[in-house]
C-alpha positions in Angstrom: 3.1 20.7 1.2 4.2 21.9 4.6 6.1 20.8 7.5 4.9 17.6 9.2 3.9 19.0 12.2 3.8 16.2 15.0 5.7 13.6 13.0 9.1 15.3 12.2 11.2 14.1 14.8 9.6 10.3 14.1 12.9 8.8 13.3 16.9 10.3 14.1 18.3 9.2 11.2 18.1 7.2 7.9 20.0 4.4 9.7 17.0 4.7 12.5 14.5 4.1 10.3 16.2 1.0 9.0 16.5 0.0 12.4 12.7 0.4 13.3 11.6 -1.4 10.1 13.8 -4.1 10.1 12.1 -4.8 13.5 8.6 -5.2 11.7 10.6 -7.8 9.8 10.9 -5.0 6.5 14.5 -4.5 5.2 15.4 -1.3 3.4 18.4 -0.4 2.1 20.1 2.7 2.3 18.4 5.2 -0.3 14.8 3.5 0.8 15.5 4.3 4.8 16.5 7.9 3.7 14.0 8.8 1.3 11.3 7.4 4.0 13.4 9.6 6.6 13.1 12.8 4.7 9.5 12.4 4.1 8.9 11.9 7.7 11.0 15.6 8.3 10.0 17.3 5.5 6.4 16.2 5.4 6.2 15.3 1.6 4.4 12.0 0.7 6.8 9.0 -1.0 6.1 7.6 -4.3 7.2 4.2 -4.8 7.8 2.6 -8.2 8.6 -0.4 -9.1 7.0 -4.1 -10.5 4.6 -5.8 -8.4 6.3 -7.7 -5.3 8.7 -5.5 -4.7 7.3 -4.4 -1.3 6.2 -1.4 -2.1 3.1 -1.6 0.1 4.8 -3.1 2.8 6.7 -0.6 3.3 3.4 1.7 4.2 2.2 -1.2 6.4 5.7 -1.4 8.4 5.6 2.4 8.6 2.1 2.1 10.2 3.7 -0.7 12.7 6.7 1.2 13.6 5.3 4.4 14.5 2.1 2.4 16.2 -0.5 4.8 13.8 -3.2 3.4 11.9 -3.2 2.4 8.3 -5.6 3.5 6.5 -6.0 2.4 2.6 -6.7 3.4 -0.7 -7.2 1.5 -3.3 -7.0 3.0 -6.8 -8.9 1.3 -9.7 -9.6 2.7 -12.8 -12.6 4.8 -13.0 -12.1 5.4 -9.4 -13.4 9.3 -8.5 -13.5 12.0 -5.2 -16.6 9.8 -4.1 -14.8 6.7 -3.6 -11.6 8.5 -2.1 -13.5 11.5 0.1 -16.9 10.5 1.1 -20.4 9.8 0.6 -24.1 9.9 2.5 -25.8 6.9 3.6 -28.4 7.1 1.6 -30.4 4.1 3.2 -29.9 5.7 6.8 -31.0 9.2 5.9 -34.3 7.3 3.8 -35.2 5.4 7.2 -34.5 8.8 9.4 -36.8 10.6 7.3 -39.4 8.4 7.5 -39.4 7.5 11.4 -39.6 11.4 11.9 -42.6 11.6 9.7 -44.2 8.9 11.1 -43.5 10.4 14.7 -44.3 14.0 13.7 -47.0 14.4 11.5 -47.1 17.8 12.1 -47.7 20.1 9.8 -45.6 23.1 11.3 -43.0 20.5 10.8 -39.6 22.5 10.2 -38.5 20.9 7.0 -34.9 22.9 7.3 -34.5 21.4 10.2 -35.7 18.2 9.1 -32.6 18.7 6.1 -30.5 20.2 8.1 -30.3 16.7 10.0 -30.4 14.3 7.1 -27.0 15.7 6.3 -25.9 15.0 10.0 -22.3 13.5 10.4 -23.8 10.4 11.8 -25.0 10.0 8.1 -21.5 10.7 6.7 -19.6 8.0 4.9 -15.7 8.9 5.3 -13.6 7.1 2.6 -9.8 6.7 3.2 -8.9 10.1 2.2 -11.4 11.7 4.5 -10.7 9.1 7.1 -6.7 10.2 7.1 -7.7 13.9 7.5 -9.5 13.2 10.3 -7.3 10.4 11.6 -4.0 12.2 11.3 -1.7 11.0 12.6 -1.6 8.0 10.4 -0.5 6.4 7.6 -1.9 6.8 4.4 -1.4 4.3 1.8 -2.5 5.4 -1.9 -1.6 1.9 -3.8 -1.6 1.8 -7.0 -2.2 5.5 -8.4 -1.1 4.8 -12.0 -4.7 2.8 -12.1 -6.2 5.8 -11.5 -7.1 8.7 -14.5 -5.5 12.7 -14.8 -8.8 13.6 -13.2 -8.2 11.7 -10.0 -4.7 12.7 -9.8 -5.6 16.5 -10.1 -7.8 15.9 -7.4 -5.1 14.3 -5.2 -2.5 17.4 -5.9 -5.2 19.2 -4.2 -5.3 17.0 -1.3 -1.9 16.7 -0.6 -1.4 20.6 -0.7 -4.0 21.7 1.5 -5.0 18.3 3.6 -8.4 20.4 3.6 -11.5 18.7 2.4 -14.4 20.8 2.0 -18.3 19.0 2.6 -20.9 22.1 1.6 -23.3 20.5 4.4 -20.6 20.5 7.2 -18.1 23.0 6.5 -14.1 22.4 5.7 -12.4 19.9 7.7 -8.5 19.9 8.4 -5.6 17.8 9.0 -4.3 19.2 12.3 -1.5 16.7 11.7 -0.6 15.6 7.9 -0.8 11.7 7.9 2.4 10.4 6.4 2.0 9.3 2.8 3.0 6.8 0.7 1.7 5.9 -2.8 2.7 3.1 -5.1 2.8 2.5 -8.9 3.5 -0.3 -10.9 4.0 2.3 -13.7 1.6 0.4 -16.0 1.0 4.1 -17.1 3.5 7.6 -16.5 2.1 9.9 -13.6 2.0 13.2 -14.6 4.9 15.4 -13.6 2.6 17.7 -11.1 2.3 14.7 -8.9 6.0 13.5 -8.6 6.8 17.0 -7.8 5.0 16.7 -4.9 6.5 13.5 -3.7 10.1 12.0 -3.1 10.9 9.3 -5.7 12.2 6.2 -5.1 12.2 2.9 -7.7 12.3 -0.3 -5.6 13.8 -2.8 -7.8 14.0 -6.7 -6.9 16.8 -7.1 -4.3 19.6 -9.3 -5.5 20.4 -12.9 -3.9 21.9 -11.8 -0.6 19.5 -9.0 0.4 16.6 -11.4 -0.6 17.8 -14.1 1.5 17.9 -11.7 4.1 14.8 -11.1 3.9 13.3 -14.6 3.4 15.4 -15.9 6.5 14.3 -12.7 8.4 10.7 -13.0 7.7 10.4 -17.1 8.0 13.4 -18.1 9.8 11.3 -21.2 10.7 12.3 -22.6 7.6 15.7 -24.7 7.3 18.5 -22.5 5.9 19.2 -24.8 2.8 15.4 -24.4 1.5 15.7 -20.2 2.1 18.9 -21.0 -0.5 17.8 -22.8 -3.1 14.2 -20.7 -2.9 15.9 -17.5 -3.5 18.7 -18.8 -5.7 15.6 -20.5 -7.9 13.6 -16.9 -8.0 16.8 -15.0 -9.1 17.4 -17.4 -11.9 13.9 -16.7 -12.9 14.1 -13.4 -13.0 17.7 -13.5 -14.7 16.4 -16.0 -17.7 14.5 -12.9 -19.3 12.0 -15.9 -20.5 9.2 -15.1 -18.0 5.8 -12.4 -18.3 5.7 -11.8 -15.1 9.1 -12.5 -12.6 8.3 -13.6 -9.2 9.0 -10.3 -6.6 9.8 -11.2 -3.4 6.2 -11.3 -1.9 5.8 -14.6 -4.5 9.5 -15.6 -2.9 8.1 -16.1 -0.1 5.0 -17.1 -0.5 6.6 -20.2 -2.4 9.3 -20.8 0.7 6.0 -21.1 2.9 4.4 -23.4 0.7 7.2 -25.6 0.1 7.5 -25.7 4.6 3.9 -26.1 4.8 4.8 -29.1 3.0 7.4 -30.3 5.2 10.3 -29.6 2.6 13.4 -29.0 4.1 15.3 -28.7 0.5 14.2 -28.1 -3.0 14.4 -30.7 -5.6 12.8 -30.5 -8.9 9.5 -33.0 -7.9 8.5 -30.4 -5.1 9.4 -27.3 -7.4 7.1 -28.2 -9.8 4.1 -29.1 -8.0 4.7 -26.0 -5.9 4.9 -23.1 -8.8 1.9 -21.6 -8.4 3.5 -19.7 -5.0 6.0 -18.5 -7.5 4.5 -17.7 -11.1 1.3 -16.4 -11.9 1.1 -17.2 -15.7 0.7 -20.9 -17.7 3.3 -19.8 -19.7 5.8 -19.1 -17.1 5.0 -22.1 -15.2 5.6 -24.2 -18.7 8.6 -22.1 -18.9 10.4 -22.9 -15.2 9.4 -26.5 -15.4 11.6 -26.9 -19.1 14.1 -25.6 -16.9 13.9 -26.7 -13.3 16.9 -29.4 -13.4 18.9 -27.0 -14.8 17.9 -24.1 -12.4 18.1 -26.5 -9.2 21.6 -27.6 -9.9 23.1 -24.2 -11.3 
């Protein structure tokens, strides 16, 4: 993988790097603020697990703020391939070119290498994110959501993230003077394959528990009134402990749902609001059916 040149003395310490996100308005705990320290020193990429909403792509987006680089963003789908990730022509553009040079030149000692040599001009070059980052670096790279992705795609990323090399056949090889700092997520709705978490340091981000939550909710909206950011958080974590629900609420739904109910002009929660509120908190009919059964019960626990 290599040293990250450039970007290896980002951050002192473990505790700096919680320092310098928790000015962004992210909190990380311990293990997250070293694991996100030794990737910066040892220049290996961070793979984040964990279920949706547990601020797993925040944390590229903080990173990115912090160390004032650029994001840049990949999105992984299934089906998704090199073309989508590296980069493709612009087909359109290189159609029109051709055509305003015939029309210009009809010649016929026209040289039509030269004529090719230009339609595969870098002004006719479309640079996807992974392609973007080499050229960028340094940056951020955000891979989100890799276990979307097939084996093929992830073969091809082991490759990238060894060499930071991509190779166009028209252009020549392009390098990353710089490795951009990487960070891919998984919701693990599939296993990665061993080659890839070799590459990268580990770390499962789990839903934080009431205090560390509330934390967060009163450091990311502190304009809302202390008892709402209470009964919020201690409403979510009974959610989550009840086992009943599809899909829990991470913390992104947390507080999406305290925002809502302040929107409203709530300055508690009682079970009329709650319930005309959900969908900020659960995505599913079923859990919605669910936490309304329940909400007296949950709101005065």
């Amino acid at each position: 993988m290599g040293n990250a040149r450039g970007m290896d003395h980002a951050f002192s310490s473990a505790d700096d790097v919680a320092a310098a996100l928790g000015r962004t308005g992210y909190l990380a705990d311990e293990a997250l603020a070293t694991i996100t320290f030794l990737a910066t020193r040892l220049g290996r990429p961070i793979l984040l697990e964990g279920e949706p909403g547990t601020g797993k792509t925040a944390l590229a987006e903080a990173l990115a703020e912090t160390l004032d680089l650029k994001l840049i963003r990949l999105q992984c789908y299934e089906g998704i391939d090199a073309t989508q990730a590296l980069y493709d022509w612009d087909f359109p553009r290189q159609i029109l070119h051709l055509r305003t040079v015939e029309a210009i030149a009809r010649d016929e000692h026209q040289d039509t290498k030269a004529l090719e040599a230009e339609l595969f001009d870098e002004r006719f070059l479309l640079a996807r994110p992974v392609l973007e980052a080499v050229r960028s670096a340094p940056c951020v790279l955000l891979i989100d959501e890799i276990d979307r992705a097939d084996d093929e795609f992830e073969a091809f990323l082991l490759e990238v993230l060894s060499t930071w090399q991509v190779t166009i056949p028209e252009l020549g090889t392009i390098s990353a003077a710089t490795p951009p700092i990487v960070v891919l997520t998984s919701n693990r709705t599939r296993e990665l394959h061993d080659a890839l978490k070799r590459r990268c340091l580990y770390h499962w981000i789990d839903h934080p528990g009431l205090a560390r939550e509330l934390e967060i909710v009163r450091t990311r909206l502190p304009e809302i009134s202390a008892t709402l950011a209470e009964q919020v958080v201690g409403a979510v974590q009974r959610m989550r402990a009840s086992g009943e629900l599809i899909k829990p609420p991470g913390v992104a739904e947390t507080l999406d749902w305290a925002r809502a109910l302040d929107t409203l002009g709530a300055s508690r929660l009682d079970p009329e609001v709650a319930a005309a509120t959900l969908g900020a908190a659960v995505k599913y009919r079923e859990d919605a059916e669910r936490v309304r059964a329940m909400i007296d019960r949950m709101l005065t626990a």
